[in-house]
C-alpha atoms as one frame of an Amber mdcrd trajectory, in Angstrom:
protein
 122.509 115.905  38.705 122.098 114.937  42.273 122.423 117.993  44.554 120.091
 116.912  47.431 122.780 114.725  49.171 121.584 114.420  52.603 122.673 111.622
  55.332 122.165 111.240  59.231 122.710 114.012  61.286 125.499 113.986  63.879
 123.016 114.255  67.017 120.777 111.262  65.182 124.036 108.753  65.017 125.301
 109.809  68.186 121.613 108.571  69.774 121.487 105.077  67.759 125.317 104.703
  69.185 123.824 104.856  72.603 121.220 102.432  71.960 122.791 100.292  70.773
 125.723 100.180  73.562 123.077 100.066  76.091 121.427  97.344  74.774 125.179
  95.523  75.143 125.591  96.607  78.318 122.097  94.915  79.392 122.737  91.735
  77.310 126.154  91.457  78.903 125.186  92.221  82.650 122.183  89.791  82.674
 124.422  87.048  81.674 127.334  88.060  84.417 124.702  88.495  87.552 123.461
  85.521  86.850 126.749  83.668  86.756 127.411  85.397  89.802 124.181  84.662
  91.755 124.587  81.009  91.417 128.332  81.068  92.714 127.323  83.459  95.742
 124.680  81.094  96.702 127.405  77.771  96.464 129.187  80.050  98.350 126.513
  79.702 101.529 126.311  76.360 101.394 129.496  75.927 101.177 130.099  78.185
 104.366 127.376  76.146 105.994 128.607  73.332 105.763 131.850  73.801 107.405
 131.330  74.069 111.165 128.779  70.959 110.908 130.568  67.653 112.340 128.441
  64.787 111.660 129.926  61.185 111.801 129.067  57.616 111.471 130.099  55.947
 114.834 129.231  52.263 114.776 127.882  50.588 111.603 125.836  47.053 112.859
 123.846  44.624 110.342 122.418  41.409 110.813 121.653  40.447 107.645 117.718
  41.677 107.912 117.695  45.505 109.933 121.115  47.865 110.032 121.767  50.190
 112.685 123.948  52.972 112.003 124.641  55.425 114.956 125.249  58.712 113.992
 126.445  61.385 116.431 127.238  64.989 116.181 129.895  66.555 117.243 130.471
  68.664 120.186 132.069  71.379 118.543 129.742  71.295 115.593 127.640  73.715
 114.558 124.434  73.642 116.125 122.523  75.019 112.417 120.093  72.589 111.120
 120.917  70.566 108.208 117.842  69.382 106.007 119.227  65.929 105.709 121.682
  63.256 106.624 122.374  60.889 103.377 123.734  57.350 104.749 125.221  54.774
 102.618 126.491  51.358 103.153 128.238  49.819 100.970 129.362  45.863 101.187
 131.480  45.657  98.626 129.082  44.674  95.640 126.251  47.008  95.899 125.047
  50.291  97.812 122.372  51.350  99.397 121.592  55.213 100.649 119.102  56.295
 103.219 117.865  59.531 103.691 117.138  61.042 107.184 116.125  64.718 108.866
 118.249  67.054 111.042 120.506  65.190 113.609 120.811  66.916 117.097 123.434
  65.097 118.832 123.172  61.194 119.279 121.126  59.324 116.911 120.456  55.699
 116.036 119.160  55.431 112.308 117.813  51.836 111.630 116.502  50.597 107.933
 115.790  47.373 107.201 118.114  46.034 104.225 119.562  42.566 103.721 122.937
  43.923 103.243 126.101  42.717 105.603 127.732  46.130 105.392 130.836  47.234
 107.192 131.118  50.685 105.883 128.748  53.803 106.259 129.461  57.084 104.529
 127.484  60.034 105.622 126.848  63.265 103.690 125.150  66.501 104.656 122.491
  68.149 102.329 120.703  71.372 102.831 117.290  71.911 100.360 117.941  75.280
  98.300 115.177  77.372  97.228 113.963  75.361  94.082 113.740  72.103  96.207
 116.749  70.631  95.263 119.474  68.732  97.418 122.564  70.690  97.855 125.169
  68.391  99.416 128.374  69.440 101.369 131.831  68.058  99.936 133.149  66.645
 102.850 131.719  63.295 104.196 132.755  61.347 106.737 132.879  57.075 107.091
 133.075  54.227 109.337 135.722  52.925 110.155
């Protein structure tokens, strides 16, 4: 009946094998380097962000303009931070200001009706795609 029984050589199989375990391999690394490219990079910010020392020192509001004096710290790190993110917060409602770099000793006014007596300050650096990247440790008055 049949006689012509033929199949896939050995050399034939052993080359689809190796496609196909390469094309794994690819699938699987893309997805790893790219899980570890986003945790290296968290990784600099977060190593930025930990010899900066920037603190709210006095918080003042008279009900139409608030001052907020914000100093850093002599044994901070002198590496410029993209932004400063103030907020006040009176008790029923917040507000957050946004401000540049802070060298050593600077006053930040706004004008807000607010009667705050507390001012929380976070660091942010601006990453690559333009986004705010803020540091996990903030500091407050009083």
């Amino acid at each position: 009946m049949l006689n012509n029984q033929k199949g896939i050589s050995g050399i034939v199989a052993t080359i689809i094998t190796i496609g196909i375990v390469l094309v794994g391999v690819a699938i699987v690394w893309s997805v790893v380097s790219g899980v570890f490219d986003t945790q290296v990079e968290k990784v600099n910010y977060a190593e930025k962000c930990l010899g900066i020392i920037i603190s709210p020192t006095s918080v003042d509001c008279d009900g139409e303009v608030c001052s907020v004096k914000v100093e850093r710290g002599l044994a901070s790190s002198q590496d410029i931070v993209d932004g400063v993110e103030i907020t006040l917060d009176d008790g029923e409602s917040t507000l957050t200001e946004q401000t540049g770099n802070i060298v050593t000793s600077e006053t930040i006014e706004f004008t807000t009706d607010m009667e705050a007596p507390d001012a929380i300050v976070r660091l942010y650096f601006v990453d690559e795609a333009g986004e705010a990247v803020y540091c996990t440790q903030t500091s407050t008055y009083p």
